[in-house]
N, C-alpha and C positions, 0 to 999 in steps of 0.2 A: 519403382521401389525407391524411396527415400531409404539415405545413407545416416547415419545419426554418429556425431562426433564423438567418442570413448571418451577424450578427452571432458568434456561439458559435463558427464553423466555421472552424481553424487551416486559411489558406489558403499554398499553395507561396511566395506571394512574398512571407511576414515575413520580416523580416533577420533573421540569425543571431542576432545581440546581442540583441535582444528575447526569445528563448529560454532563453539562459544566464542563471543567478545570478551573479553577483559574485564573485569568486573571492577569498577571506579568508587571507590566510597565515597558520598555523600558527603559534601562539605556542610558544616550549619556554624556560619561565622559569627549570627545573633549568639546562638550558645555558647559559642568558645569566649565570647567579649565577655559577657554576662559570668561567666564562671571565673573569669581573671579577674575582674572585677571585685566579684564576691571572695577572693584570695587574697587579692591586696587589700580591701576592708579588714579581713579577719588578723592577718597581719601587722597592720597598721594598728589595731587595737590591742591583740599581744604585744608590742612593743612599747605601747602607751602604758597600759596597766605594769609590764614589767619593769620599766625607768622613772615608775610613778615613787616617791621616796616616802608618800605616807602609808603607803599599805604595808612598812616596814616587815618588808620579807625576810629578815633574819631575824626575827621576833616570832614570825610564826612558822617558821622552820626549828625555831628551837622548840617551840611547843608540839608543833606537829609530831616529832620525833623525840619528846619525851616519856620519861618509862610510862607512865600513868596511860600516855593516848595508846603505847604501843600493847599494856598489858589490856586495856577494853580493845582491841583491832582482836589482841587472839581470841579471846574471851569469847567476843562477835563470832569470831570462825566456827569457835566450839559449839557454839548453840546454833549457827547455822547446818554446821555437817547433823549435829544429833536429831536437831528439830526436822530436816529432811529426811532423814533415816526412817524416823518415825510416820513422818507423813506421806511417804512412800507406801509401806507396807500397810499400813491401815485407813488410806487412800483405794489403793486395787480392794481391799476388802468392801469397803464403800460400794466402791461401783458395781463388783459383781451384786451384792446387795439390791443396789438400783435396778440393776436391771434381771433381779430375779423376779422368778411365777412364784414366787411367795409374797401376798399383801405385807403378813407381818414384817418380814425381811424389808420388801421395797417402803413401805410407812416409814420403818427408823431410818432408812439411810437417809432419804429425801427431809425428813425432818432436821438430820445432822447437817445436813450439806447448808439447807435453810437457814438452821439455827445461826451456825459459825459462821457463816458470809455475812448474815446481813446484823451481825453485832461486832460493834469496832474491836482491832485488835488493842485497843489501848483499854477498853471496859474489860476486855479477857482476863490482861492481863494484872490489872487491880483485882479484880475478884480473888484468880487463884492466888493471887499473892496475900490478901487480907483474908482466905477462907479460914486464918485459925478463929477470927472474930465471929463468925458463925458456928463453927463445930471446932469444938476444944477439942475433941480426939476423933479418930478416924478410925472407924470399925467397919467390919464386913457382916454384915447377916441379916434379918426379918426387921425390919423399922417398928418397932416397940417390943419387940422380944430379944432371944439372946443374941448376943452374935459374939465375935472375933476382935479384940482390940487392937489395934496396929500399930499406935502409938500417939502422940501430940502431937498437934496439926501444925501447932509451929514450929515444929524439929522435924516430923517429914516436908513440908512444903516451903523450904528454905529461897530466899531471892533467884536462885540458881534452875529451883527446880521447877517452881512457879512459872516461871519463863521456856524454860523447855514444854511445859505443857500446854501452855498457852498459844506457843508457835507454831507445836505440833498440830495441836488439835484445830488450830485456825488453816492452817498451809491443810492439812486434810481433807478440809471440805472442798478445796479448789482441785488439789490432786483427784479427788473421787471423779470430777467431774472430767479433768480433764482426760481419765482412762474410761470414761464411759462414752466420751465422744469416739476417743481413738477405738473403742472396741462398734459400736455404732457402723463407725465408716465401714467396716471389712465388709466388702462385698458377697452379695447371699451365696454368690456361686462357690467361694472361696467357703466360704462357712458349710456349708454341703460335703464339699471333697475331705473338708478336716473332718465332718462326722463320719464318711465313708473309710478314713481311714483310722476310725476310731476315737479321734479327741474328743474331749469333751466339751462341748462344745454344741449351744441349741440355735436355733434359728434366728435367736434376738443374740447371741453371743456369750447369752449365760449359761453355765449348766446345771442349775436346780432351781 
């Protein structure tokens, strides 16, 4: 009968850590060169451009920060928050659109998305802004019969608002898209349990 040493014999309850080596991180001395490099170039050329005395930077410091650049910066802000506001909400409408079991529904949305993408935001933006030059006033009803007069086209579609519409409605067709992907992704299984739990909510991820 062989004797067997207790001591030699790997028992269940060493800790983990007594098993493992030391884990060494991976030196890469190519990449470290190469990135110092690419720091001191970057470097080296912001100090050139900033000790450079023709790009007279108190000259465009003063203008950068005059009222005129500061009231277009808010200006900017304001048509960017309204014009997402908008293109938000009538974006998700879009896409459920897309991806409804209605032709009629899915035709327009897909035509809107088409439309606004593949026409520049800077023709959008001409149009509505010159639309009092085609329709002198702006009415709602039957195209040759009565309708509703709303007003003159150039007193509602002011520079202001012309551009709200144009941003909206162009940012719209990309939002449609990008909420029909994200609804797309959800997995079937997941889509199943939300109908089991009553959402509304079909198989494609639309509900009508």
């Amino acid at each position: 009968m062989t004797k067997t040493n207790i001591k030699d014999t790997p028992t269940a309850e060493a800790p983990e850590a007594s098993r493992i080596d030391k884990v060494v991180p991976l030196r890469h001395p190519v990449r470290t060169t190469l990135s110092v490099i690419f720091v001191a170039f970057v470097a080296l050329g912001l100090i050139n451009v900033a000790a450079n005395p023709r790009f007279e930077w108190d000259v465009v410091g003063h203008y950068m920060f005059s009222s005129q650049i500061l009231l277009g910066l808010e200006r900017t802000l304001e048509l960017t928050a309204v014009a997402a506001a908008i293109a938000a909400v009538l974006g998700c409408a879009l896409a459920l659109m897309r991806l409804s079991h209605n032709r009629l529904l899915n035709v327009i949305s897909a035509g809107y998305v088409w439309f606004f993408r593949a026409t520049p935001l800077l023709v959008q933006i001409l149009f509505w802004y010159n639309l009092g030059a085609l329709y002198a006033q702006i009415s709602i009803g039957i195209p040759g019969g009565p309708g509703i007069v709303l007003g003159d086209a150039n007193e509602l579609i002011t520079p202001l608002t012309a551009a709200i519409l144009a941003l909206a409605l162009h940012e719209a067709a990309y939002t449609a898209e990008v909420c029909r992907a994200g609804i797309i992704s959800v997995n079937k299984g997941q889509g199943e349990a939300a109908r089991a739990l009553g959402a509304w909510v079909s198989s494609e991820g639309a509900g009508f």
